[in-house]
Every structure is written in C-alpha cells, then in structure tokens.
PDB file of N, CA, C and O in Angstrom, chain B, residues numbered from 101:
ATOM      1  N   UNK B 101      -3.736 -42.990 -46.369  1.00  0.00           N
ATOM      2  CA  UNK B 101      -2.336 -42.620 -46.443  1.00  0.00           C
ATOM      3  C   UNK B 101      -1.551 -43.830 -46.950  1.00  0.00           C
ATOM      4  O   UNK B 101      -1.577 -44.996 -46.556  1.00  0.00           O
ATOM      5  N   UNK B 102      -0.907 -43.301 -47.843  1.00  0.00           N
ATOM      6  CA  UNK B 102       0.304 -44.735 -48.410  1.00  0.00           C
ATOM      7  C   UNK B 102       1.724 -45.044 -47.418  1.00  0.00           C
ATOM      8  O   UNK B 102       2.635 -44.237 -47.231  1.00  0.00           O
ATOM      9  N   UNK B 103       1.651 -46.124 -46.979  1.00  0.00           N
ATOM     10  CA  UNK B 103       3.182 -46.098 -46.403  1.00  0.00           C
ATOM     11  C   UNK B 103       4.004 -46.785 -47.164  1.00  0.00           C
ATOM     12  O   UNK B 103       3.595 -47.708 -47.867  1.00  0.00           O
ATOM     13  N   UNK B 104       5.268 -46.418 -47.115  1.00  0.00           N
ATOM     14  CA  UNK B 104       6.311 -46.578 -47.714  1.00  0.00           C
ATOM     15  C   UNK B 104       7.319 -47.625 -46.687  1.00  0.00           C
ATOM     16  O   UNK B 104       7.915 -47.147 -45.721  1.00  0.00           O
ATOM     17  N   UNK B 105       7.384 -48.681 -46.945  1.00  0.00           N
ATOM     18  CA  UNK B 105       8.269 -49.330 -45.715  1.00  0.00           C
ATOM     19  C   UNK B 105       9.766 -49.253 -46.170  1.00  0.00           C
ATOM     20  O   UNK B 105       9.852 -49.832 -47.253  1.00  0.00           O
ATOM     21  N   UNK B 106      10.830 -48.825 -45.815  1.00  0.00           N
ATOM     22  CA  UNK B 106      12.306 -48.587 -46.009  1.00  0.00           C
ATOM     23  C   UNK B 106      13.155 -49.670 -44.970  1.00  0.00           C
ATOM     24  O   UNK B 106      13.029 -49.938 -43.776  1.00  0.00           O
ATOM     25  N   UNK B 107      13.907 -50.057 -45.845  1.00  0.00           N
ATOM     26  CA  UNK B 107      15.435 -50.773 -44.762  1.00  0.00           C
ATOM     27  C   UNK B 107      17.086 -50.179 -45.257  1.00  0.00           C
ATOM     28  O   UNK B 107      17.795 -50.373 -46.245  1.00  0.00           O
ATOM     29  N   UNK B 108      17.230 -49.331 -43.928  1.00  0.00           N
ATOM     30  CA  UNK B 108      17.744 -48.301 -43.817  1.00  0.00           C
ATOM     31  C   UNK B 108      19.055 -49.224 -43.150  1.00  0.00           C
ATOM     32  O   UNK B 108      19.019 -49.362 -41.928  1.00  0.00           O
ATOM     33  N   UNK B 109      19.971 -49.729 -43.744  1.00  0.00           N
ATOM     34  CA  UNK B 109      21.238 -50.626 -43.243  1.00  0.00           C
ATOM     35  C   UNK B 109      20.463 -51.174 -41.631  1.00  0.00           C
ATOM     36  O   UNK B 109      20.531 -50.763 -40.473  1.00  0.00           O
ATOM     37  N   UNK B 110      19.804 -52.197 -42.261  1.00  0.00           N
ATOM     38  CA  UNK B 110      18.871 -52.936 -40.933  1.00  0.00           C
ATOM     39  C   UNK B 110      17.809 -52.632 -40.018  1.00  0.00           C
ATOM     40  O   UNK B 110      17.306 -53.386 -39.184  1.00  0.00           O
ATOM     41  N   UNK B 111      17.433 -51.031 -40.358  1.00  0.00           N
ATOM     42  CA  UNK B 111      16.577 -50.441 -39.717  1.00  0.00           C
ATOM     43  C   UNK B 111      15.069 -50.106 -40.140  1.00  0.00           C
ATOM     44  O   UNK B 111      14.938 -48.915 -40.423  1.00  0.00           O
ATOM     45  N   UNK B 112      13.927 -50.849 -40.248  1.00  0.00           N
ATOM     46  CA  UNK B 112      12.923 -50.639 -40.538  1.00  0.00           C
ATOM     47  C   UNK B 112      11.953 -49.039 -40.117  1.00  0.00           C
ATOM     48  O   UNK B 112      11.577 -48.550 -39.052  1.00  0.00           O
ATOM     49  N   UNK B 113      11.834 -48.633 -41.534  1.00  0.00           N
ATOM     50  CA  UNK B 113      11.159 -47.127 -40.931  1.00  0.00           C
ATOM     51  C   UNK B 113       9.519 -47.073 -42.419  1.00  0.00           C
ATOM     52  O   UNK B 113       9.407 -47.209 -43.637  1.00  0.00           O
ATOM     53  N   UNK B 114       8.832 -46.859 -41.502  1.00  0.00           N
ATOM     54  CA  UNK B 114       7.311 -46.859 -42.313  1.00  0.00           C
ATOM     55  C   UNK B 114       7.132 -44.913 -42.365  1.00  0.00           C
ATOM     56  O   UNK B 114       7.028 -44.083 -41.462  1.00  0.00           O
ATOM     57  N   UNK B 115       7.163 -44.799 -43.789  1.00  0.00           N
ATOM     58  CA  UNK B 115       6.983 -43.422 -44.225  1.00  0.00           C
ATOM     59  C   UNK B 115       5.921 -43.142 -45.041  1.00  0.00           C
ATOM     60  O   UNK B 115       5.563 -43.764 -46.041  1.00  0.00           O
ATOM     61  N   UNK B 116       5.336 -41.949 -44.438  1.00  0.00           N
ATOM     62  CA  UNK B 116       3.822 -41.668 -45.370  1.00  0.00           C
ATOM     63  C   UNK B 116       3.656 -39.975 -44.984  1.00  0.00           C
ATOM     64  O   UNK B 116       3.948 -39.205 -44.069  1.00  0.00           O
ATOM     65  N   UNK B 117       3.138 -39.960 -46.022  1.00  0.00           N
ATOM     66  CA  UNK B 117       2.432 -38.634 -45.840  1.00  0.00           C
ATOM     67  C   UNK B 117       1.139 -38.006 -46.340  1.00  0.00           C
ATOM     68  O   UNK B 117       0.408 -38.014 -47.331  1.00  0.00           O
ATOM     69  N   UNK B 118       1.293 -37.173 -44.509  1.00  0.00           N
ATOM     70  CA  UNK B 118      -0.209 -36.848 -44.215  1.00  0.00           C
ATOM     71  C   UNK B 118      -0.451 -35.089 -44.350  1.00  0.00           C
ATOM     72  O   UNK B 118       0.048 -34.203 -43.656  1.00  0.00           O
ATOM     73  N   UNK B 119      -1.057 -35.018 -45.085  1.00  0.00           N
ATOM     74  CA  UNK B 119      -1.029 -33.641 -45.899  1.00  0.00           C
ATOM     75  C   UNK B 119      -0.162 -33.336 -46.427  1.00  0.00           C
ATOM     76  O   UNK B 119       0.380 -34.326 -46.918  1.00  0.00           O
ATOM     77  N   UNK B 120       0.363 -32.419 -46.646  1.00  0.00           N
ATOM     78  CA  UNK B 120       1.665 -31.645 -46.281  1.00  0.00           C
ATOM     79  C   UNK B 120       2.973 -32.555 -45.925  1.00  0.00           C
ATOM     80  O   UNK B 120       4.074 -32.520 -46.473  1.00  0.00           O
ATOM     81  N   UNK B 121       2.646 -33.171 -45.122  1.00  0.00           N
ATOM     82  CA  UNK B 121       4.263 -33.506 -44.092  1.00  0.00           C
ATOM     83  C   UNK B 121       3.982 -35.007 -43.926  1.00  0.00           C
ATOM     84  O   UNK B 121       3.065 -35.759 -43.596  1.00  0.00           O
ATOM     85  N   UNK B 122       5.383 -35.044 -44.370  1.00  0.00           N
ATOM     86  CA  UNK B 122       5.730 -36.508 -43.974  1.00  0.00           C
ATOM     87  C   UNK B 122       5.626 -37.436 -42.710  1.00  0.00           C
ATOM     88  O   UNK B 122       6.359 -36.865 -41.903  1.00  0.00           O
ATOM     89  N   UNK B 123       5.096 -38.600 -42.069  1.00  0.00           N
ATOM     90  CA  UNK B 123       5.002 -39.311 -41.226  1.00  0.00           C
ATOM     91  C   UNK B 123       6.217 -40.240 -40.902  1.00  0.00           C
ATOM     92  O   UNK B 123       6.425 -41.238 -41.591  1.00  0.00           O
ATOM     93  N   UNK B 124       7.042 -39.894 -39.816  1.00  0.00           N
ATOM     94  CA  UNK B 124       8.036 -41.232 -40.066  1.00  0.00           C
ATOM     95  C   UNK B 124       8.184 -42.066 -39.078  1.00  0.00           C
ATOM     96  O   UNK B 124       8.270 -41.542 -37.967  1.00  0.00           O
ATOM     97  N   UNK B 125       8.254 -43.453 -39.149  1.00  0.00           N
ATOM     98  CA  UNK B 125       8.175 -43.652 -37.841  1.00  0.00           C
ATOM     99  C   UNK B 125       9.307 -45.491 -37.594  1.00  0.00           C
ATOM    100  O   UNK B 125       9.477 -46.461 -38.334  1.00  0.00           O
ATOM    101  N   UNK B 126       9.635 -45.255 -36.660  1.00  0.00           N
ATOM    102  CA  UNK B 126      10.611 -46.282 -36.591  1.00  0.00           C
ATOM    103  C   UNK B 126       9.709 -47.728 -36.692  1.00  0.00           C
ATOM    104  O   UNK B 126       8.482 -47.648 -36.621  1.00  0.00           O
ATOM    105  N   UNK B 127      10.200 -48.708 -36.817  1.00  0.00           N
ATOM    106  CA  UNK B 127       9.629 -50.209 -37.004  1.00  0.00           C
ATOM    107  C   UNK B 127      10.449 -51.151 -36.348  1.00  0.00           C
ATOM    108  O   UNK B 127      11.308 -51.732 -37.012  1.00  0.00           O
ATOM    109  N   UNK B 128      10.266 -51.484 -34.685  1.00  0.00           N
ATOM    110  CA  UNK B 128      11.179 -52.309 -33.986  1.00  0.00           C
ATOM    111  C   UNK B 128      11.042 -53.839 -34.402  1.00  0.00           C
ATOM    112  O   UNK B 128      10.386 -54.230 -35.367  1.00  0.00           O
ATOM    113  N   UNK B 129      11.755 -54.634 -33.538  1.00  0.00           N
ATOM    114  CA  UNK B 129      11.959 -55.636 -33.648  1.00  0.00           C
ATOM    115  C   UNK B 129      10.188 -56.654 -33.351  1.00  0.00           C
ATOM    116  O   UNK B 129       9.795 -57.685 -33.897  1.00  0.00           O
ATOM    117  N   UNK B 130       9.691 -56.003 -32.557  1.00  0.00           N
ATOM    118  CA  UNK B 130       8.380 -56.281 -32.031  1.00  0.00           C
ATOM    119  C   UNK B 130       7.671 -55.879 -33.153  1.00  0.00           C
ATOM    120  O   UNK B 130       6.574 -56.438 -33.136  1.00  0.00           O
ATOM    121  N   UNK B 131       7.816 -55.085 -34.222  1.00  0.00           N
ATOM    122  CA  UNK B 131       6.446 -54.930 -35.157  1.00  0.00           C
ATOM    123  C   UNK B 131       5.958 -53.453 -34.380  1.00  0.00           C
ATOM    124  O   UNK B 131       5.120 -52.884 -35.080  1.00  0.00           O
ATOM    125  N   UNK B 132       6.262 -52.736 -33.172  1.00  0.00           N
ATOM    126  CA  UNK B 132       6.086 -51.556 -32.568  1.00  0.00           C
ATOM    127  C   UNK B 132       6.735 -50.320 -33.514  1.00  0.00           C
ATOM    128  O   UNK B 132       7.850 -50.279 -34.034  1.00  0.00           O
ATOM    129  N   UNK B 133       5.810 -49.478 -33.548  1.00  0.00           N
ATOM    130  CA  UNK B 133       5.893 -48.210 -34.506  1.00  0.00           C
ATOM    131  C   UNK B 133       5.872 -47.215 -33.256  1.00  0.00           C
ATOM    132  O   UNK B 133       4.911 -47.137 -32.490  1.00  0.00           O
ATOM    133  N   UNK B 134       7.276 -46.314 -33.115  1.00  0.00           N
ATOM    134  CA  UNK B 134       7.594 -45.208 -32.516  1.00  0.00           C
ATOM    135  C   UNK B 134       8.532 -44.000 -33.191  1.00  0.00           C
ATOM    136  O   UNK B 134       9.642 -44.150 -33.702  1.00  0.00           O
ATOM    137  N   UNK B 135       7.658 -42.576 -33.028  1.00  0.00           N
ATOM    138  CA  UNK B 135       8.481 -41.934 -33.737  1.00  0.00           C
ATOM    139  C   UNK B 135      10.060 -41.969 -34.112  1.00  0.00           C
ATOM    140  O   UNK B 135      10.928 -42.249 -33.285  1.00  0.00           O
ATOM    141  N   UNK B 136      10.324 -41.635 -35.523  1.00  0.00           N
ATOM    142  CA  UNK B 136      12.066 -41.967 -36.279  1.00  0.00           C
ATOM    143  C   UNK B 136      13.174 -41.323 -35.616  1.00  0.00           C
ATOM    144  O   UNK B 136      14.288 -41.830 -35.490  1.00  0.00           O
ATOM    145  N   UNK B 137      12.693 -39.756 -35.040  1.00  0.00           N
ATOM    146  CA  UNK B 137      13.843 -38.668 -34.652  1.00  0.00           C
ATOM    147  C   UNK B 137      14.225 -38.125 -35.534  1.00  0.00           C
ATOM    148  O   UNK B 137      15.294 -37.614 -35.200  1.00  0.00           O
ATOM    149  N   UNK B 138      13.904 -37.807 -36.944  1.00  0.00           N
ATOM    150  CA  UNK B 138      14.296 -37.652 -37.812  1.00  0.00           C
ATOM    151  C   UNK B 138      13.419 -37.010 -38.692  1.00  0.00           C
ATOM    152  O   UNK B 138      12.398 -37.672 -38.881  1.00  0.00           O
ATOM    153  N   UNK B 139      13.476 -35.704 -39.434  1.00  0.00           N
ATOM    154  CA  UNK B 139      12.201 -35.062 -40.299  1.00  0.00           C
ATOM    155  C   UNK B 139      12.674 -35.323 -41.893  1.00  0.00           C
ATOM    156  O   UNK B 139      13.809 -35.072 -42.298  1.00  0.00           O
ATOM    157  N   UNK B 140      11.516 -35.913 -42.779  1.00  0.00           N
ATOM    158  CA  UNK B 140      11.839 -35.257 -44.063  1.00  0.00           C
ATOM    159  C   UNK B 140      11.007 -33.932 -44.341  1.00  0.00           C
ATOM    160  O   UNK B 140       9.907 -33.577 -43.915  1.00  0.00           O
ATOM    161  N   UNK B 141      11.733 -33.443 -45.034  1.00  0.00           N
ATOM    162  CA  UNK B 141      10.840 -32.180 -45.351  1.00  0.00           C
ATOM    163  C   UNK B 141      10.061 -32.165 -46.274  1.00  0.00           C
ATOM    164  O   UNK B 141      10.123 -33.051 -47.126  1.00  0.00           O
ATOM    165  N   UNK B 142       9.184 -31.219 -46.342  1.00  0.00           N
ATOM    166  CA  UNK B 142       7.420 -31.478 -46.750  1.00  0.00           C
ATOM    167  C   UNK B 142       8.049 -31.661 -48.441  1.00  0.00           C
ATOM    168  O   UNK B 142       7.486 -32.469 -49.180  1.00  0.00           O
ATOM    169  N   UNK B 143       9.351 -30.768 -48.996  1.00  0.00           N
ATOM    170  CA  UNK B 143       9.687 -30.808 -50.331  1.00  0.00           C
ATOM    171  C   UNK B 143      10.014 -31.975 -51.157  1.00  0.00           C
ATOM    172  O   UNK B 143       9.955 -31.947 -52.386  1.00  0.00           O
ATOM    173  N   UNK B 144      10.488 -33.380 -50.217  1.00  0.00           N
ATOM    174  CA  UNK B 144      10.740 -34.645 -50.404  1.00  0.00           C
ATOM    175  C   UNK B 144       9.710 -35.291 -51.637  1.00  0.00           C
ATOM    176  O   UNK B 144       8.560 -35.389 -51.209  1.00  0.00           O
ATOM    177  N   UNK B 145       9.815 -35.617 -52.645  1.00  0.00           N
ATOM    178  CA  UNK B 145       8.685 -36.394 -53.509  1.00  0.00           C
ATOM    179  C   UNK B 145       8.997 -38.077 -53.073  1.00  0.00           C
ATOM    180  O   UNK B 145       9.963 -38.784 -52.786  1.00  0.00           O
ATOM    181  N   UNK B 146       8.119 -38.144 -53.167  1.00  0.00           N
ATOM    182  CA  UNK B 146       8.097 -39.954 -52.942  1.00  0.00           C
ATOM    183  C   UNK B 146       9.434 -40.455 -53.952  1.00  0.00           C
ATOM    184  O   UNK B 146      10.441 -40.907 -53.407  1.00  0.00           O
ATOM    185  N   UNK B 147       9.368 -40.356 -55.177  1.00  0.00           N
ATOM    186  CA  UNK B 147      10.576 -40.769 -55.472  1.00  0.00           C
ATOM    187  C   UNK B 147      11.792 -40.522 -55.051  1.00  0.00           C
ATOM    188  O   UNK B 147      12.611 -41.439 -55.103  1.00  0.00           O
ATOM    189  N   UNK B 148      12.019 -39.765 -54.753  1.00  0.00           N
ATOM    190  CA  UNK B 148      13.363 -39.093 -53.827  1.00  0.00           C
ATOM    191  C   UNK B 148      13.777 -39.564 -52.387  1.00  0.00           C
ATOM    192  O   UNK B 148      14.732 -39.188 -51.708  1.00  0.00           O
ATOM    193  N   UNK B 149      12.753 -40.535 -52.090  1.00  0.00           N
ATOM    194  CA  UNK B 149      12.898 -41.159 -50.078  1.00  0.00           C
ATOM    195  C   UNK B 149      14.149 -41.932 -50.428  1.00  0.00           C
ATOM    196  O   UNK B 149      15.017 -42.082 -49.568  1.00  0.00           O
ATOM    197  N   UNK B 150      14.269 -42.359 -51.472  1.00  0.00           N
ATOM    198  CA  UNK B 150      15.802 -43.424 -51.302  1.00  0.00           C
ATOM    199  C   UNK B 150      16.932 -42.488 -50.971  1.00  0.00           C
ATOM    200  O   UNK B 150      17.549 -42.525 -49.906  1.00  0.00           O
ATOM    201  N   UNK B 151      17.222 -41.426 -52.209  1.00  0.00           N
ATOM    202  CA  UNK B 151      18.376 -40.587 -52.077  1.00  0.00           C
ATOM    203  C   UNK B 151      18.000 -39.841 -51.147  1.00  0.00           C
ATOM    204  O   UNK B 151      18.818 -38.957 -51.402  1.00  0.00           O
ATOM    205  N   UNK B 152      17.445 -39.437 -50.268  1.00  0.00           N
ATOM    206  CA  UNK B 152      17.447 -38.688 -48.931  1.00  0.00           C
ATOM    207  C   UNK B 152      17.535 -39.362 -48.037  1.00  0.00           C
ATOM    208  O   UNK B 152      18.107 -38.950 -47.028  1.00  0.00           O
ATOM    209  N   UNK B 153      17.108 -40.374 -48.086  1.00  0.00           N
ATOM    210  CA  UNK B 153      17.595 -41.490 -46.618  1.00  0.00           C
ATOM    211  C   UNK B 153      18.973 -41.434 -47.078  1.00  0.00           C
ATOM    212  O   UNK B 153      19.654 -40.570 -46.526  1.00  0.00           O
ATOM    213  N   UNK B 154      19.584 -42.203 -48.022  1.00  0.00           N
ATOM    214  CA  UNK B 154      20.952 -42.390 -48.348  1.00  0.00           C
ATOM    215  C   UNK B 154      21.780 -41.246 -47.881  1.00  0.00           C
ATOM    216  O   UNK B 154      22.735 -41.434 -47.127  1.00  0.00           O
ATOM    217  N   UNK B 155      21.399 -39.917 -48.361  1.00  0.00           N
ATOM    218  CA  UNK B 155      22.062 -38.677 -47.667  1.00  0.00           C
ATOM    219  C   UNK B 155      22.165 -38.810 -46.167  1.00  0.00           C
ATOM    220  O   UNK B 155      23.135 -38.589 -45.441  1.00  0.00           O
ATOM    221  N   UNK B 156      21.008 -39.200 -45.880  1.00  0.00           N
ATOM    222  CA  UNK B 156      20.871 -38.861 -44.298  1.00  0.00           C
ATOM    223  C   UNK B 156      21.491 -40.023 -43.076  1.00  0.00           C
ATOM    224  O   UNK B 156      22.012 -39.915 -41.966  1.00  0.00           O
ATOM    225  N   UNK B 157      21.222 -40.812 -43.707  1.00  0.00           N
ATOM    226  CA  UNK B 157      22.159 -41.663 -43.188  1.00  0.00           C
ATOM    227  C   UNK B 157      23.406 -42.614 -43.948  1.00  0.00           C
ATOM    228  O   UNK B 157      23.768 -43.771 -43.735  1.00  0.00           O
ATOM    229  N   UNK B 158      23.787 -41.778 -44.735  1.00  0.00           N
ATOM    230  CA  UNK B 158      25.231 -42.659 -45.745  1.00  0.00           C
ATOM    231  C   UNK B 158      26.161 -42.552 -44.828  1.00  0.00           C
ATOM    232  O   UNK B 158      26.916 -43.488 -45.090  1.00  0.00           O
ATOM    233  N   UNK B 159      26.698 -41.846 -43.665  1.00  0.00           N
ATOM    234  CA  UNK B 159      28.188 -42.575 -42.857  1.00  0.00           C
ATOM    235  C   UNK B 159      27.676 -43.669 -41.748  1.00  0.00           C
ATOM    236  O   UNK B 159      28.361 -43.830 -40.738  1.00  0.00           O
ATOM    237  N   UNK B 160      26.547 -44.374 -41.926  1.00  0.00           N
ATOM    238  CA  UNK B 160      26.236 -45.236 -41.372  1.00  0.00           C
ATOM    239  C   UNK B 160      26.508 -46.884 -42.221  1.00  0.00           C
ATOM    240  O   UNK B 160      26.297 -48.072 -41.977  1.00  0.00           O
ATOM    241  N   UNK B 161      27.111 -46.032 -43.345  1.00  0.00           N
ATOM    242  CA  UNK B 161      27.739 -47.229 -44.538  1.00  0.00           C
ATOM    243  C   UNK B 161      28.219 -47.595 -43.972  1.00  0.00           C
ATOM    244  O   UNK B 161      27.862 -48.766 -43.843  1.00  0.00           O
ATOM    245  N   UNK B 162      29.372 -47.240 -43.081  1.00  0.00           N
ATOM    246  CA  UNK B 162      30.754 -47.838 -43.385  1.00  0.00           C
ATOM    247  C   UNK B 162      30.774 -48.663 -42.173  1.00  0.00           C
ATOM    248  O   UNK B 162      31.695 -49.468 -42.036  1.00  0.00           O
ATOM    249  N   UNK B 163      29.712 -48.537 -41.131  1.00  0.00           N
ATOM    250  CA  UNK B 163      29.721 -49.595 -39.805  1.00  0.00           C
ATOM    251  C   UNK B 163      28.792 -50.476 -40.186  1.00  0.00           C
ATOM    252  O   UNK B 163      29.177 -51.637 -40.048  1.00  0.00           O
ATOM    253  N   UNK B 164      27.098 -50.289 -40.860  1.00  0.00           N
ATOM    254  CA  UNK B 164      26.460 -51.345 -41.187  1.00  0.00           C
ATOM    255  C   UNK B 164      26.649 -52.274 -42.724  1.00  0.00           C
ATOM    256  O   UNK B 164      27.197 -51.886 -43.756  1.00  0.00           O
ATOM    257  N   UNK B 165      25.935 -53.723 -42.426  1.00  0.00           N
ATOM    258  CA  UNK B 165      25.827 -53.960 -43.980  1.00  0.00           C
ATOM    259  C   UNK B 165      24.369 -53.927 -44.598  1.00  0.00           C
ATOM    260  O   UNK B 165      23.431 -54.050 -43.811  1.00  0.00           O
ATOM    261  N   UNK B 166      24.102 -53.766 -45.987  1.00  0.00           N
ATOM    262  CA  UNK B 166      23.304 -53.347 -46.935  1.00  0.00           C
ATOM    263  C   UNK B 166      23.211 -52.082 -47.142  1.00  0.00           C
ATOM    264  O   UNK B 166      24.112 -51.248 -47.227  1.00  0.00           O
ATOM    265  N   UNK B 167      22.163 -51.970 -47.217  1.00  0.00           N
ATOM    266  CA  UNK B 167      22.226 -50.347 -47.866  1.00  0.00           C
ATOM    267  C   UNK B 167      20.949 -49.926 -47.565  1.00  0.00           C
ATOM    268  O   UNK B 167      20.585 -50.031 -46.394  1.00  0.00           O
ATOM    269  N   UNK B 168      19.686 -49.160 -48.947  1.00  0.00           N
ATOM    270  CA  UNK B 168      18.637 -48.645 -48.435  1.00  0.00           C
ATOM    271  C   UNK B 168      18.068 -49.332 -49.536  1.00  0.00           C
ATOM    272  O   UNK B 168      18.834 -49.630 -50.451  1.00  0.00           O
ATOM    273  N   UNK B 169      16.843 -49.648 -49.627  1.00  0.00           N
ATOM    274  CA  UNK B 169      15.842 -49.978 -50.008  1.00  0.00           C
ATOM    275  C   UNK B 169      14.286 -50.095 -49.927  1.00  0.00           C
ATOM    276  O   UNK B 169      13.983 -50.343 -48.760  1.00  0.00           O
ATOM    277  N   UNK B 170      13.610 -50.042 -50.422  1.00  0.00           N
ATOM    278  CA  UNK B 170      12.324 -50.125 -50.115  1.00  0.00           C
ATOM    279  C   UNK B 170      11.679 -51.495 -49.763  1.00  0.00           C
ATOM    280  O   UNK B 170      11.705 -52.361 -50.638  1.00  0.00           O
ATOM    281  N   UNK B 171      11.119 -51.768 -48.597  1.00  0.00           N
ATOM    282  CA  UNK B 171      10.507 -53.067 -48.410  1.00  0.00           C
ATOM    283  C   UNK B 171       8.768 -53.440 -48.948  1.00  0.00           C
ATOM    284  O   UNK B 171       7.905 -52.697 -48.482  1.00  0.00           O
ATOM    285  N   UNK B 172       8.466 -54.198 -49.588  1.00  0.00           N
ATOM    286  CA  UNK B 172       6.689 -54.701 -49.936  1.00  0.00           C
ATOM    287  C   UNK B 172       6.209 -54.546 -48.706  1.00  0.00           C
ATOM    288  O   UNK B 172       7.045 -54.724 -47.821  1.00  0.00           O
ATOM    289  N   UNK B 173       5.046 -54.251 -48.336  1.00  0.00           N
ATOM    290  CA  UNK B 173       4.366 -54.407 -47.003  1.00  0.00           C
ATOM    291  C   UNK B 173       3.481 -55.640 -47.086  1.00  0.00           C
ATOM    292  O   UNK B 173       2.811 -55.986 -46.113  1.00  0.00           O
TER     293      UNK B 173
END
C-alpha cells in the first residue's frame, strides 16, 4: 500500500488505499497513528487528496497557519 503523508494546517495525516477504500489515519506528535474521524470516499483519485482535504477542511484557514500539502516520508 502507498501512503501519502499530508500537512493539513499542522496536522499530520498518512493516507493510503487499501482496495477499494481509502485508509486515513491521524499522525500525533509521538509518531502514533490513530484513526482521522474523517472518510474519503472510495471515488477520491490520488491526485485529488489535496483539493478534498482543502474542501474538507478550508474554514480551518482562517484560525490555522499554512495550508495543505503533501509531506516526503
């Protein structure tokens, strides 16, 4: 499975998918991986994780700083 590491206005989330459906899972301060709370849907293409995070969490603009991006693992 490929993961995708995202920084979501300071929030580390490791995304992959396993069959069908996406894996998401939060990335704490410890390096600890616990589910996100959050589904993408199976229709999501890998290119598209930026603008759907951005959707999904864009009024979280206006209290955090940066934005979304993809992190190297």
């Amino acid at each position: 499975m490929t993961v995708h590491r995202f920084n979501v206005f300071g929030q580390l989330f490791d995304i992959g998918r396993r069959g069908e459906q996406w894996l998401v899972l939060a990335v704490g301060n410890d390096g600890k991986r616990a589910p996100a709370g959050f589904v993408i849907p199976e229709f999501v293409a890998d290119v598209e994780l930026e603008q759907f995070l951005f959707d999904l969490f864009h009024e979280q603009a206006a209290y955090k700083k940066g934005g979304i991006f993809r992190v190297k693992c």
